[in-house]
N, CA, C and O atoms as a GROMACS GRO file, in nm:
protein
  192
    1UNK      N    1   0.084  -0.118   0.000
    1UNK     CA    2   0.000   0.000   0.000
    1UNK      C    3   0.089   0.125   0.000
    1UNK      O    4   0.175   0.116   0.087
    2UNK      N    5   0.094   0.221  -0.060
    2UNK     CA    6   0.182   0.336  -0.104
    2UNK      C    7   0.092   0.448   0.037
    2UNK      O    8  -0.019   0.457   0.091
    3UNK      N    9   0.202   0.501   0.042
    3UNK     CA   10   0.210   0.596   0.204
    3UNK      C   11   0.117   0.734   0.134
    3UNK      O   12   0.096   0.772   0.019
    4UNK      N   13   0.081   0.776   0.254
    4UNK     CA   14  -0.034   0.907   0.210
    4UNK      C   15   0.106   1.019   0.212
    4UNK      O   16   0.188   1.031   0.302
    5UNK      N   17   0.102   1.066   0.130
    5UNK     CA   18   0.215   1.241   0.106
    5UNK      C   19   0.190   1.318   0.253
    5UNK      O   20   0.079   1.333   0.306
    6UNK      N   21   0.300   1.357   0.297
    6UNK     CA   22   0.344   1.445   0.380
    6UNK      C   23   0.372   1.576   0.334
    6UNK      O   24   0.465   1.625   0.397
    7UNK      N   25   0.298   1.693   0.197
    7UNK     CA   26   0.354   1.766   0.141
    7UNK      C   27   0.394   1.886   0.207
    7UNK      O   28   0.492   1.944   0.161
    8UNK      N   29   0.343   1.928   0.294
    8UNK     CA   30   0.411   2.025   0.422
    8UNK      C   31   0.546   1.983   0.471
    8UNK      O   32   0.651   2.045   0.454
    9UNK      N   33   0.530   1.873   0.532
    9UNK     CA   34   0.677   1.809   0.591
    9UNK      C   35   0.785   1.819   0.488
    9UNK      O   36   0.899   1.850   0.524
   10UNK      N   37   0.762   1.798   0.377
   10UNK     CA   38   0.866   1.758   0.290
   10UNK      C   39   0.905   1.862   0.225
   10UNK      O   40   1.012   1.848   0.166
   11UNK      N   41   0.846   1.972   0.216
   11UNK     CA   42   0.844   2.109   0.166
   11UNK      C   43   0.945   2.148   0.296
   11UNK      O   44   1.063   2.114   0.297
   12UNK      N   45   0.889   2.215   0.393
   12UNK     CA   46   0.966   2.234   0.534
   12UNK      C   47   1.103   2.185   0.562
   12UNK      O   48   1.175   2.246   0.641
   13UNK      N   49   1.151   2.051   0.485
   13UNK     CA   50   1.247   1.922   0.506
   13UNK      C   51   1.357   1.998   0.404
   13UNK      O   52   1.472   2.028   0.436
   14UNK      N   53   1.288   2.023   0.260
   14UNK     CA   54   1.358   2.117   0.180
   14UNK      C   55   1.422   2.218   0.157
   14UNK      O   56   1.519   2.245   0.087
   15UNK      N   57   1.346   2.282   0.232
   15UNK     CA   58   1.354   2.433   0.271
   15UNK      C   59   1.476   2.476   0.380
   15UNK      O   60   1.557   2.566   0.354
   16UNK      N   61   1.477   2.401   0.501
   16UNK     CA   62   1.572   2.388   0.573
   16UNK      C   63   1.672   2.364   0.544
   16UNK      O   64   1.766   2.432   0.586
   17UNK      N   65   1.698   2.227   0.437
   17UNK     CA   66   1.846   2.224   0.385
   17UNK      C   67   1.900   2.295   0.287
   17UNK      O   68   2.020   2.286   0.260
   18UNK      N   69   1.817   2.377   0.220
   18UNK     CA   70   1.841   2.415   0.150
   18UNK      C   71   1.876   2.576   0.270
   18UNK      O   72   1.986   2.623   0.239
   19UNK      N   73   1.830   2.631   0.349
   19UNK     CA   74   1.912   2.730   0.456
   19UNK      C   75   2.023   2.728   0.498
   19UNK      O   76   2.108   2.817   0.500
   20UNK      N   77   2.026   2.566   0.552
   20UNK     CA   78   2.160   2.497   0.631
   20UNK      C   79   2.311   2.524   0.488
   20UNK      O   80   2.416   2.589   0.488
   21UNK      N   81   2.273   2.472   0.432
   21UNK     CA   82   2.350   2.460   0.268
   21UNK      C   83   2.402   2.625   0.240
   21UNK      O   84   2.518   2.656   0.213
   22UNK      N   85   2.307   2.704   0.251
   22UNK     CA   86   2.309   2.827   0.195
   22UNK      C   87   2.438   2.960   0.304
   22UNK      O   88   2.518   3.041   0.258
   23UNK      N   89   2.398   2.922   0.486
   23UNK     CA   90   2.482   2.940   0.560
   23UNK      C   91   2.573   2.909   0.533
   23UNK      O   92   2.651   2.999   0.503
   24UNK      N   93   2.625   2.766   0.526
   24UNK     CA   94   2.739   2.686   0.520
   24UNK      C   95   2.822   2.780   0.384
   24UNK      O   96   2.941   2.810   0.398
   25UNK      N   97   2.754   2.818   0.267
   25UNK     CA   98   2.806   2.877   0.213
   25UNK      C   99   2.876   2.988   0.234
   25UNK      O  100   2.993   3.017   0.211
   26UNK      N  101   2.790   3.045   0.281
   26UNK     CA  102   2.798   3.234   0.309
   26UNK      C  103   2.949   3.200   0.403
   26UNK      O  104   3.065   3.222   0.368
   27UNK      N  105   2.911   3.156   0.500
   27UNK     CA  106   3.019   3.103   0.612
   27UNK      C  107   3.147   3.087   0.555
   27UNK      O  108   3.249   3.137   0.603
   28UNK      N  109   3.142   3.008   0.439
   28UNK     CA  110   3.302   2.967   0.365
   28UNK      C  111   3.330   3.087   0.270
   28UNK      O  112   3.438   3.107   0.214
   29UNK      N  113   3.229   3.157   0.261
   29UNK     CA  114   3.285   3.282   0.168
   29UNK      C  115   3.357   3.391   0.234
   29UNK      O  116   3.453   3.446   0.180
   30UNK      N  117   3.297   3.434   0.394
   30UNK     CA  118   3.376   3.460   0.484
   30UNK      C  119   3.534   3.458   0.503
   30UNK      O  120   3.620   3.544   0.485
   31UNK      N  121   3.536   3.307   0.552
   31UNK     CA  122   3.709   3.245   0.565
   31UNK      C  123   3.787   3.276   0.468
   31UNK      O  124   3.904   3.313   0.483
   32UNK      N  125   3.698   3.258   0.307
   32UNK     CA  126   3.784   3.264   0.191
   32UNK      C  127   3.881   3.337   0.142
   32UNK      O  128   3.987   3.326   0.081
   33UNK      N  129   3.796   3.432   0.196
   33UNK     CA  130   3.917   3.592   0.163
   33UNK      C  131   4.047   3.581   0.256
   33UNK      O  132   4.157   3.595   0.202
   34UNK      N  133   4.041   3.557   0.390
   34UNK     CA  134   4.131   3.524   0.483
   34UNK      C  135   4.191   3.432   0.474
   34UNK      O  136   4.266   3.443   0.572
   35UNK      N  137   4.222   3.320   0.413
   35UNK     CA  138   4.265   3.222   0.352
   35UNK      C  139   4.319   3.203   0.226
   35UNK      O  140   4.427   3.145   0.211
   36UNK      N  141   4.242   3.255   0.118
   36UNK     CA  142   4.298   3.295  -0.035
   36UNK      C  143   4.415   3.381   0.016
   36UNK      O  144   4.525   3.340  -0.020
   37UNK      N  145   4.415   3.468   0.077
   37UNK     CA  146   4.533   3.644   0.093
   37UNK      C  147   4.645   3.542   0.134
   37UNK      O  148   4.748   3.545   0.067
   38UNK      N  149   4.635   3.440   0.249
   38UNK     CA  150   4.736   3.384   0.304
   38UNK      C  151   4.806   3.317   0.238
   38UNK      O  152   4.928   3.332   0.231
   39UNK      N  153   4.721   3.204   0.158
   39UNK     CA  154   4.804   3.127   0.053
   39UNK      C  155   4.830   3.206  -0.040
   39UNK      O  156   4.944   3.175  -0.074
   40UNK      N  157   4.784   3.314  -0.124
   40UNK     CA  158   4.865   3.362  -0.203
   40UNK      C  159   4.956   3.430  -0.212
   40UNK      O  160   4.996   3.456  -0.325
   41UNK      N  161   5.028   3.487  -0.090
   41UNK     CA  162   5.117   3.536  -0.105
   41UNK      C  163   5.225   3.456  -0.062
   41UNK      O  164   5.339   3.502  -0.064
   42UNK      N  165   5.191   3.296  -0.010
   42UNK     CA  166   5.242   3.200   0.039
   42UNK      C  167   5.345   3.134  -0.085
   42UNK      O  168   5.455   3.079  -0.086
   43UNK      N  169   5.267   3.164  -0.166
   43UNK     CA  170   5.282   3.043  -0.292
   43UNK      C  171   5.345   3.187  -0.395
   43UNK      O  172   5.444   3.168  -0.466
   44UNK      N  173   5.312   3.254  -0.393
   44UNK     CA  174   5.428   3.385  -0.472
   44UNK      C  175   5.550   3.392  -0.476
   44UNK      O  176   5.635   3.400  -0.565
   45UNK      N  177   5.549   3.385  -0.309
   45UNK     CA  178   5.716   3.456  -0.285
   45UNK      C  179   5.815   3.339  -0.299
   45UNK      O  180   5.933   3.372  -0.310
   46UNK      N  181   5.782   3.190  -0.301
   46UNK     CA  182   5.902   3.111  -0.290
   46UNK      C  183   5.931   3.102  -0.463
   46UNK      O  184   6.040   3.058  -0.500
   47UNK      N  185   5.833   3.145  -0.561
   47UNK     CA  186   5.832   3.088  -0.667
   47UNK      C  187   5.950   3.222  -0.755
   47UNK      O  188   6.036   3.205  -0.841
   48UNK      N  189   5.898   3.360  -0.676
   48UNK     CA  190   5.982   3.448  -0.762
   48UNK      C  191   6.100   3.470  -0.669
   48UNK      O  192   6.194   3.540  -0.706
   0.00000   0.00000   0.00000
């Protein structure tokens, strides 16, 4: 017998990871700049 739809729940279920996902982003875009600056001038100076 096939289950009755939960379409609220699963909408809600979506929605959330798709927030969680979206933070997680923003979050690493943050670090990035502080991290890109470090390694690149990391990886510059031994090469010239």
């Amino acid at each position: 017998m096939a289950r009755k739809p939960n379409y609220d729940f699963e909408r809600n279920e979506r929605e959330r990871l798709k927030k969680l996902k979206k933070a997680e982003r923003a979050e690493t875009k943050v670090k990035q700049p502080e991290a890109g600056a470090e390694s690149t001038d990391s990886d510059k100076s031994p090469t010239e």
